[in-house]
VMD Tcl script that builds the backbone (N, CA, C; Angstrom):
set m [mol new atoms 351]
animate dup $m
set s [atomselect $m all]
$s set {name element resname resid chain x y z} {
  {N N UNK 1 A 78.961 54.979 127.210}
  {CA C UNK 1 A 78.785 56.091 126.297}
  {C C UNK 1 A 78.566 55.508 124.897}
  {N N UNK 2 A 77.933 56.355 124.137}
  {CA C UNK 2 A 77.334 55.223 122.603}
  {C C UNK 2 A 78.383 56.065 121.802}
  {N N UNK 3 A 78.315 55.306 120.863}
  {CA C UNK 3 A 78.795 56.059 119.717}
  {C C UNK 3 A 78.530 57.020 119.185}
  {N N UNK 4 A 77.430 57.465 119.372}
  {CA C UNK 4 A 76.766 59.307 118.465}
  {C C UNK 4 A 77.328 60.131 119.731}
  {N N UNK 5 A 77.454 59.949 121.001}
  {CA C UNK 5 A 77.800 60.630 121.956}
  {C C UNK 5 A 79.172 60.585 121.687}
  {N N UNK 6 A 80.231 60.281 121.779}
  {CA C UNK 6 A 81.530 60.274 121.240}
  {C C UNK 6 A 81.793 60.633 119.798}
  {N N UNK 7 A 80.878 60.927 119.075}
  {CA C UNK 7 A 80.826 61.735 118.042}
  {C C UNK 7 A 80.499 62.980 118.093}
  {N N UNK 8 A 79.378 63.234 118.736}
  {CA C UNK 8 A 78.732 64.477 119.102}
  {C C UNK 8 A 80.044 65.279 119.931}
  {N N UNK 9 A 80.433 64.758 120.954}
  {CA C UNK 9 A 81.997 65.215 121.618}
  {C C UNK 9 A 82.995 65.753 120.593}
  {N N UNK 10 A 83.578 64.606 119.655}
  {CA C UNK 10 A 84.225 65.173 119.030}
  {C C UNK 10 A 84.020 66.034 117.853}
  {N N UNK 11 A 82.798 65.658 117.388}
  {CA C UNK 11 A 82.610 67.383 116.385}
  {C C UNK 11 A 82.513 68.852 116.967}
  {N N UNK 12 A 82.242 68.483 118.044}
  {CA C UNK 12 A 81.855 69.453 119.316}
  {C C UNK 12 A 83.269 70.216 119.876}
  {N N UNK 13 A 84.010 69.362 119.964}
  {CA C UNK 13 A 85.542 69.807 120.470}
  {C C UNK 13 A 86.382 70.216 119.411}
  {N N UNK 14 A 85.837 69.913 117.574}
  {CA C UNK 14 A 86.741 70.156 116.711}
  {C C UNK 14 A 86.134 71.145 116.662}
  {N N UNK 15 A 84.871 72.024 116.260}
  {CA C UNK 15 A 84.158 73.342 116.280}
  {C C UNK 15 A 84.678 73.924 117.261}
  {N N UNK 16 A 84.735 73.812 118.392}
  {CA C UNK 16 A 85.426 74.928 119.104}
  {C C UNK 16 A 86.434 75.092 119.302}
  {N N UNK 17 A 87.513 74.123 118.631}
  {CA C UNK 17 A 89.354 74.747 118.617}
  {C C UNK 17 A 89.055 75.155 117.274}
  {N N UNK 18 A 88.444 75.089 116.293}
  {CA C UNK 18 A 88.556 75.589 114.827}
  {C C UNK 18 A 87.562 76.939 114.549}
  {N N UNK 19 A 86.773 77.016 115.524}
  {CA C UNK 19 A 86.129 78.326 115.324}
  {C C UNK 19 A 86.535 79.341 116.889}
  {N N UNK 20 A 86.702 78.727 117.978}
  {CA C UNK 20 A 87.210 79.246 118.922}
  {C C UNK 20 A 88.625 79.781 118.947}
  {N N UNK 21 A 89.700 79.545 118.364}
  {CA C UNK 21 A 90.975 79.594 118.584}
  {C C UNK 21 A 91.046 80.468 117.563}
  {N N UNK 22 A 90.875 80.838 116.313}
  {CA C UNK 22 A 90.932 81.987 115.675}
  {C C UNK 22 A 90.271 83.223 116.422}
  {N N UNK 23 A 88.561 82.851 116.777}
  {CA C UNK 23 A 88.260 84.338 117.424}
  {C C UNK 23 A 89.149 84.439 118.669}
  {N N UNK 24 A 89.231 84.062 119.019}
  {CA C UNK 24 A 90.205 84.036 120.349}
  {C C UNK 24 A 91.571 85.238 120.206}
  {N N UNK 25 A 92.009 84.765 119.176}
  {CA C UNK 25 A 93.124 85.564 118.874}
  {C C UNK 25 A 93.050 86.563 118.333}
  {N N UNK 26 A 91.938 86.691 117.513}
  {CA C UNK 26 A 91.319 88.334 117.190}
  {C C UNK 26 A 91.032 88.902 118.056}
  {N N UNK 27 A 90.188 88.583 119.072}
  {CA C UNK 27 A 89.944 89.191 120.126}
  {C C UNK 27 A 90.593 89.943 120.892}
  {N N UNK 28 A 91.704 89.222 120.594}
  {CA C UNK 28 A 93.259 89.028 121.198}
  {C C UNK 28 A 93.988 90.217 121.322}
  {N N UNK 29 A 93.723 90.009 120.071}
  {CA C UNK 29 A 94.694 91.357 119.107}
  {C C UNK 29 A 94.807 92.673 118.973}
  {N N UNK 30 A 95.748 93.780 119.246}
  {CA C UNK 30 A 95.528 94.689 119.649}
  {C C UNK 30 A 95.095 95.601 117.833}
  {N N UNK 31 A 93.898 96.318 117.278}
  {CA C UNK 31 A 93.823 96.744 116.223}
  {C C UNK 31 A 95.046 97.841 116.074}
  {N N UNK 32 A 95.557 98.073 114.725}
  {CA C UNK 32 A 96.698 99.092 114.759}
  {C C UNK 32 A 96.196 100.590 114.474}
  {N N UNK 33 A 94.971 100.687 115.119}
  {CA C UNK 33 A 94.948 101.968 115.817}
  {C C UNK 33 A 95.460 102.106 117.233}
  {N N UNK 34 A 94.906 100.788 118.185}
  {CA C UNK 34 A 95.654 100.859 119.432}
  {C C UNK 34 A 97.099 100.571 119.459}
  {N N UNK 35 A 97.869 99.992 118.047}
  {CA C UNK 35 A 98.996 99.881 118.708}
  {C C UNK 35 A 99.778 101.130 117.889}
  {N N UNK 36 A 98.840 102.447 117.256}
  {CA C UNK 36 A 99.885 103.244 117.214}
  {C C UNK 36 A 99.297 104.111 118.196}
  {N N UNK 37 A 98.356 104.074 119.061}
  {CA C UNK 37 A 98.333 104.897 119.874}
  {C C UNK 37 A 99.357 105.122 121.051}
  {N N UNK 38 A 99.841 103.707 121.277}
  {CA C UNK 38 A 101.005 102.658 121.882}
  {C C UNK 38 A 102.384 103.698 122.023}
  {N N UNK 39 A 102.577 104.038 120.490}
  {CA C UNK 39 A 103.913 104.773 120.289}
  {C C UNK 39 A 104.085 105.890 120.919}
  {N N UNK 40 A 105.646 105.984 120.740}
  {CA C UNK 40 A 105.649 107.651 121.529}
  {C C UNK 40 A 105.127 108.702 120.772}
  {N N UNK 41 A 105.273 109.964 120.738}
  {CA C UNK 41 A 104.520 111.105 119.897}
  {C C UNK 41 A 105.618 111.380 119.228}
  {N N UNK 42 A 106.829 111.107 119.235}
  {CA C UNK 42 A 108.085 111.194 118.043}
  {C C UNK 42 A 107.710 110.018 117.091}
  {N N UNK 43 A 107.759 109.319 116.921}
  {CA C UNK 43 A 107.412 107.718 116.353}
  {C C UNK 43 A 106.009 108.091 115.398}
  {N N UNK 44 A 104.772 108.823 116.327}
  {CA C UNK 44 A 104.042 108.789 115.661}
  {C C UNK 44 A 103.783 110.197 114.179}
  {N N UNK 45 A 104.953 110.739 115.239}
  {CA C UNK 45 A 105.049 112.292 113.956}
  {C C UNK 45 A 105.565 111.561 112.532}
  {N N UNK 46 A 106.442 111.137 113.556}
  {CA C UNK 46 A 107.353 109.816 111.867}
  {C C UNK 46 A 106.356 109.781 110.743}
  {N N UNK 47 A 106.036 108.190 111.650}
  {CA C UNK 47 A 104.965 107.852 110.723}
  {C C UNK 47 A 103.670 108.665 109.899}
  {N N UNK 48 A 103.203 109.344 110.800}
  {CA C UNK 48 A 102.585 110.305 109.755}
  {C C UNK 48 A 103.148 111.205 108.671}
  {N N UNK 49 A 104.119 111.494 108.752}
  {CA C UNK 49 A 104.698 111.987 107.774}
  {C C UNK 49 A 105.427 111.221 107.020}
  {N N UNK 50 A 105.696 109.944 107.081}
  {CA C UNK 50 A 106.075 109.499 105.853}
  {C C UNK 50 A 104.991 108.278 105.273}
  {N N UNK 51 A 104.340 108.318 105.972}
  {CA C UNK 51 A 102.549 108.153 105.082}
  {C C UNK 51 A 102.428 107.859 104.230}
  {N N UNK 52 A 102.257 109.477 103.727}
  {CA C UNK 52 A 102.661 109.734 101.787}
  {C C UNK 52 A 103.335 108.891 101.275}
  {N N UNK 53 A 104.501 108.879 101.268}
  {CA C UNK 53 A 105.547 108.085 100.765}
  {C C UNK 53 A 105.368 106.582 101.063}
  {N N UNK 54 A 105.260 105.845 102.202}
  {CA C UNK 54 A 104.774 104.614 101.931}
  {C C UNK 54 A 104.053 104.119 100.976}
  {N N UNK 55 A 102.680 104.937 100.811}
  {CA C UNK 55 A 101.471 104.939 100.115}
  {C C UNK 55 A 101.816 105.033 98.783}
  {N N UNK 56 A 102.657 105.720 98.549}
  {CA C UNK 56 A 102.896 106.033 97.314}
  {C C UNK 56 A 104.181 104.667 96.514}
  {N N UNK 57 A 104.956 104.481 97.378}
  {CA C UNK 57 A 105.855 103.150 96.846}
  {C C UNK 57 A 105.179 101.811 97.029}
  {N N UNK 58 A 103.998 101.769 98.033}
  {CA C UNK 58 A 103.222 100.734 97.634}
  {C C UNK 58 A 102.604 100.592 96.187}
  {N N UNK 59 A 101.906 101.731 95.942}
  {CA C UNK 59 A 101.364 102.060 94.836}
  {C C UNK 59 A 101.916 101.888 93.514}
  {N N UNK 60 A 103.488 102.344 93.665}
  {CA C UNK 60 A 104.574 101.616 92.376}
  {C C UNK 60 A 104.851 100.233 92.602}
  {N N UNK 61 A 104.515 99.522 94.053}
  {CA C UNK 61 A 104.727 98.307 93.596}
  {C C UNK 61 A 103.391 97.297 93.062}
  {N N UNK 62 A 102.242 97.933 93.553}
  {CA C UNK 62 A 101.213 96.892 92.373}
  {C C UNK 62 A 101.485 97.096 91.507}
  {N N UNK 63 A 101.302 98.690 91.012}
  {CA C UNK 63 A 101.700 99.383 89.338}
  {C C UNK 63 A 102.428 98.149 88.904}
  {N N UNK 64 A 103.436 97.588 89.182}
  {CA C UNK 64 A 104.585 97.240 88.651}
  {C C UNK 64 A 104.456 95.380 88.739}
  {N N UNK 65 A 103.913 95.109 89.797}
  {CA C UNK 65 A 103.410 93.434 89.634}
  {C C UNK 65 A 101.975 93.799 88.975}
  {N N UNK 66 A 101.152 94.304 88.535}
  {CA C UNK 66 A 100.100 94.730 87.550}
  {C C UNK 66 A 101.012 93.990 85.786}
  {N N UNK 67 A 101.967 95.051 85.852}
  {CA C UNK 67 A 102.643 95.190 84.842}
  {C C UNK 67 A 103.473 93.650 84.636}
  {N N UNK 68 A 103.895 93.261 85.373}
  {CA C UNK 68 A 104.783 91.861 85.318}
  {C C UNK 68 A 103.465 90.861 84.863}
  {N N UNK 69 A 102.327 91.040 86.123}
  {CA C UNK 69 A 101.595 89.729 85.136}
  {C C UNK 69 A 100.803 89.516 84.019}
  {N N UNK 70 A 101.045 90.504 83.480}
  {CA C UNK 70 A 100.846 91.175 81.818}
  {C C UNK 70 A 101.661 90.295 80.776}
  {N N UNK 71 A 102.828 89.613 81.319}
  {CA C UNK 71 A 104.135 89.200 80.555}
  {C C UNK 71 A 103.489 87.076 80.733}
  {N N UNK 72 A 104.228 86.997 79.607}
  {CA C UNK 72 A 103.860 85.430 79.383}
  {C C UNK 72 A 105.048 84.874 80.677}
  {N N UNK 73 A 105.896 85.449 81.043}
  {CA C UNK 73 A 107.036 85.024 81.861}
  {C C UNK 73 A 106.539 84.733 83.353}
  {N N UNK 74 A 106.887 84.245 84.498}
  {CA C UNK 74 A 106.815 84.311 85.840}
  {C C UNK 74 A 107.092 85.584 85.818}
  {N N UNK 75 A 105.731 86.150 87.317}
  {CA C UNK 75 A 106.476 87.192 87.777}
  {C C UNK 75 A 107.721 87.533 88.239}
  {N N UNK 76 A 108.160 86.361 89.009}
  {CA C UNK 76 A 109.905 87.223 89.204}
  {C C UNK 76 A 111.045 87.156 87.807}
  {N N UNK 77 A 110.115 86.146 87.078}
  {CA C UNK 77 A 111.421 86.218 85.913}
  {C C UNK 77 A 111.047 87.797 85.104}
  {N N UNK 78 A 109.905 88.124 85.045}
  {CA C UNK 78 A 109.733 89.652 85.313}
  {C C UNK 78 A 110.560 90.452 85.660}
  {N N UNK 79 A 110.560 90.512 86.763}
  {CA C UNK 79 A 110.728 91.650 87.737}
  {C C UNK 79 A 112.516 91.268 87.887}
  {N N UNK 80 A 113.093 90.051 87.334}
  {CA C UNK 80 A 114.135 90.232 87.376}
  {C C UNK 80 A 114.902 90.783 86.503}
  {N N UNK 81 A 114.246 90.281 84.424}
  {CA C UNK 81 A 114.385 91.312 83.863}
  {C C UNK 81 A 114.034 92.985 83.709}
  {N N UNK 82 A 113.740 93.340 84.854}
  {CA C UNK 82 A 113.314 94.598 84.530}
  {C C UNK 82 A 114.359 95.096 85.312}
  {N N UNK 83 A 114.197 95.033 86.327}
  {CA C UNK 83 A 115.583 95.165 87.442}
  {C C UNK 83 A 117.008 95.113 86.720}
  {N N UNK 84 A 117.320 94.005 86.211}
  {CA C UNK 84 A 118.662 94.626 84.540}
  {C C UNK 84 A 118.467 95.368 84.036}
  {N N UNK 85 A 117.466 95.257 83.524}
  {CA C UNK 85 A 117.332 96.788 82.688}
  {C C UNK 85 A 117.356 98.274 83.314}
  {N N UNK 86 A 116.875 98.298 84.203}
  {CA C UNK 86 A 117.127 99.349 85.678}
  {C C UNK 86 A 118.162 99.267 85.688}
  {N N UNK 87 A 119.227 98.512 85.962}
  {CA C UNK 87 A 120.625 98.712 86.621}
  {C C UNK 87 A 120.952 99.183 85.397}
  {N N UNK 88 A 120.970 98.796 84.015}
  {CA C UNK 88 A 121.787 99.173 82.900}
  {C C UNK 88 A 121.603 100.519 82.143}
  {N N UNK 89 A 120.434 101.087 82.611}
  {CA C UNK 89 A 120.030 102.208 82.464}
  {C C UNK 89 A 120.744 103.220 83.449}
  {N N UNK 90 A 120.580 103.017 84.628}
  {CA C UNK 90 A 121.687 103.604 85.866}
  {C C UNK 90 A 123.111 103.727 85.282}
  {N N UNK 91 A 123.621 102.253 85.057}
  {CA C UNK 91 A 125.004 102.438 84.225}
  {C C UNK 91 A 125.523 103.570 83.650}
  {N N UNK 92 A 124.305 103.540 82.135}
  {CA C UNK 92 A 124.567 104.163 81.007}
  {C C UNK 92 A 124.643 105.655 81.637}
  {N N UNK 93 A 123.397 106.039 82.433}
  {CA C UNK 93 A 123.516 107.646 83.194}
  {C C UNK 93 A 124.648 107.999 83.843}
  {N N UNK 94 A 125.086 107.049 84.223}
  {CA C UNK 94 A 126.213 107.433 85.560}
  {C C UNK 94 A 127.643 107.801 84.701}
  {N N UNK 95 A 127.610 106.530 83.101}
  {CA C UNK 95 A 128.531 107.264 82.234}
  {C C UNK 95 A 128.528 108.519 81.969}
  {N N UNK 96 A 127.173 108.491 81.330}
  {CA C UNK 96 A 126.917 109.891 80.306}
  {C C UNK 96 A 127.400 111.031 81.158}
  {N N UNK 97 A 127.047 110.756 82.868}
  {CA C UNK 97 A 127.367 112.178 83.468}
  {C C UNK 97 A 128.321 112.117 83.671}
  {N N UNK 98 A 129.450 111.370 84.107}
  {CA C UNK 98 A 131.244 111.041 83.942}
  {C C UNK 98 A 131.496 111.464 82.813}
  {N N UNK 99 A 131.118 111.286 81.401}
  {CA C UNK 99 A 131.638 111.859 80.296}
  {C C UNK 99 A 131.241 113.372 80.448}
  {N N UNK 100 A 130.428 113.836 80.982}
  {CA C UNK 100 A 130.243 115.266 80.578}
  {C C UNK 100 A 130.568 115.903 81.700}
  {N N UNK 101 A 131.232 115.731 82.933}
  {CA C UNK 101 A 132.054 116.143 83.839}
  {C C UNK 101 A 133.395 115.860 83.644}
  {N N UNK 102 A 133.719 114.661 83.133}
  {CA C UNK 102 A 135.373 114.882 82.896}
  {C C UNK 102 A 135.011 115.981 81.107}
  {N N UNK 103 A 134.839 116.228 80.057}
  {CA C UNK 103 A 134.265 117.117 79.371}
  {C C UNK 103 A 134.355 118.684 79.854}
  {N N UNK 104 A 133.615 118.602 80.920}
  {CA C UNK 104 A 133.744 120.187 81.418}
  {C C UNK 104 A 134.551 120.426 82.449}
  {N N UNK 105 A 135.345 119.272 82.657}
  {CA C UNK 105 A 136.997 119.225 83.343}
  {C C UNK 105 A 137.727 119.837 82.374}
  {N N UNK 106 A 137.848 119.526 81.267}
  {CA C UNK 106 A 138.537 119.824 80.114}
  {C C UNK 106 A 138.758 120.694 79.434}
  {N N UNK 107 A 137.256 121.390 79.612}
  {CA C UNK 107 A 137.281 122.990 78.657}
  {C C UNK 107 A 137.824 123.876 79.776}
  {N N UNK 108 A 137.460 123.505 81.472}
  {CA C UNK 108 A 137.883 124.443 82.042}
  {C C UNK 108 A 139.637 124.335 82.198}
  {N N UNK 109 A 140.201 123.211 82.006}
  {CA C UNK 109 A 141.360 123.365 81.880}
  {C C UNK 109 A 141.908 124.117 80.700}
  {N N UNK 110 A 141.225 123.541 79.692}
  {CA C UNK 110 A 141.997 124.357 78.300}
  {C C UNK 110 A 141.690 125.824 78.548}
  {N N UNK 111 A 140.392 126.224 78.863}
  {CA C UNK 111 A 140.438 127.879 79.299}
  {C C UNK 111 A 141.702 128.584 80.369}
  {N N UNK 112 A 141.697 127.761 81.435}
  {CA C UNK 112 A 142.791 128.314 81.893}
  {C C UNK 112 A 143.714 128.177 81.581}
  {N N UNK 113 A 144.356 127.122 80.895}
  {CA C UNK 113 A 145.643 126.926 80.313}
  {C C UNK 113 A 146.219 128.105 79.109}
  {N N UNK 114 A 145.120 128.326 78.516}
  {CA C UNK 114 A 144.953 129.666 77.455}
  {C C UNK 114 A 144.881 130.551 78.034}
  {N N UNK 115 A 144.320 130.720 79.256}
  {CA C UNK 115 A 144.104 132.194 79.702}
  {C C UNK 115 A 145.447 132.761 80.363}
  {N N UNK 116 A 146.448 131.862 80.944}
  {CA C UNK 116 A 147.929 132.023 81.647}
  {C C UNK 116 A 148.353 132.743 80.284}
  {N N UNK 117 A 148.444 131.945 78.958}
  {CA C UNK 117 A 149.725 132.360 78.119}
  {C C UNK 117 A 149.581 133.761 77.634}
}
mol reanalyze $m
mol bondsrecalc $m
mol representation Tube
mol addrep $m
């Protein structure tokens, strides 16, 4: 066997595990129309109905890596300051509404406490 023939072989055998073995597995592959056809008809009510909502929290998450790589920072050093700031904002609400429920704990006590005497 010469040498261009043992070349010809092996470019020959690398083209078809490198272009064969990917289509292969596409081929393969079931598209995810067939694999939600797959599901039961509970599963698929699911999913259609929460659709929307996937679609839509995907949508806040480019919005939001859009927004991070806007910043001179890494995105996660981003997204980690923002996320503090989220939690500390939560905080501050969760006070404000503790202060104005113990608040209207208070008047309703003093009303009734006034209203006995």
């Amino acid at each position: 066997m010469t040498k261009a023939a043992a070349w010809f072989k092996m470019i020959a055998g690398g083209a078809i595990l490198c272009i064969g073995g990917p289509a292969l597995v596409i081929w393969v592959s079931p598209t995810e129309e067939e694999l939600f056809k797959r599901f039961n008809p509970e599963l698929q009510k699911r999913n259609l109905e929460q659709r929307g909502q996937r679609q839509e929290d995907f949508n806040n998450f480019v919005l939001k890596l859009k927004e991070y790589s806007k910043s001179d920072k890494p995105i996660w050093a981003a997204a980690a300051e923002d996320e503090a700031r989220m939690r500390a904002n939560q905080a501050e609400e969760q006070q404000r509404v503790a202060a104005e429920i113990q608040k209207r704990r208070d008047e309703i006590r003093k009303h009734a406490i006034s209203g006995e005497k």
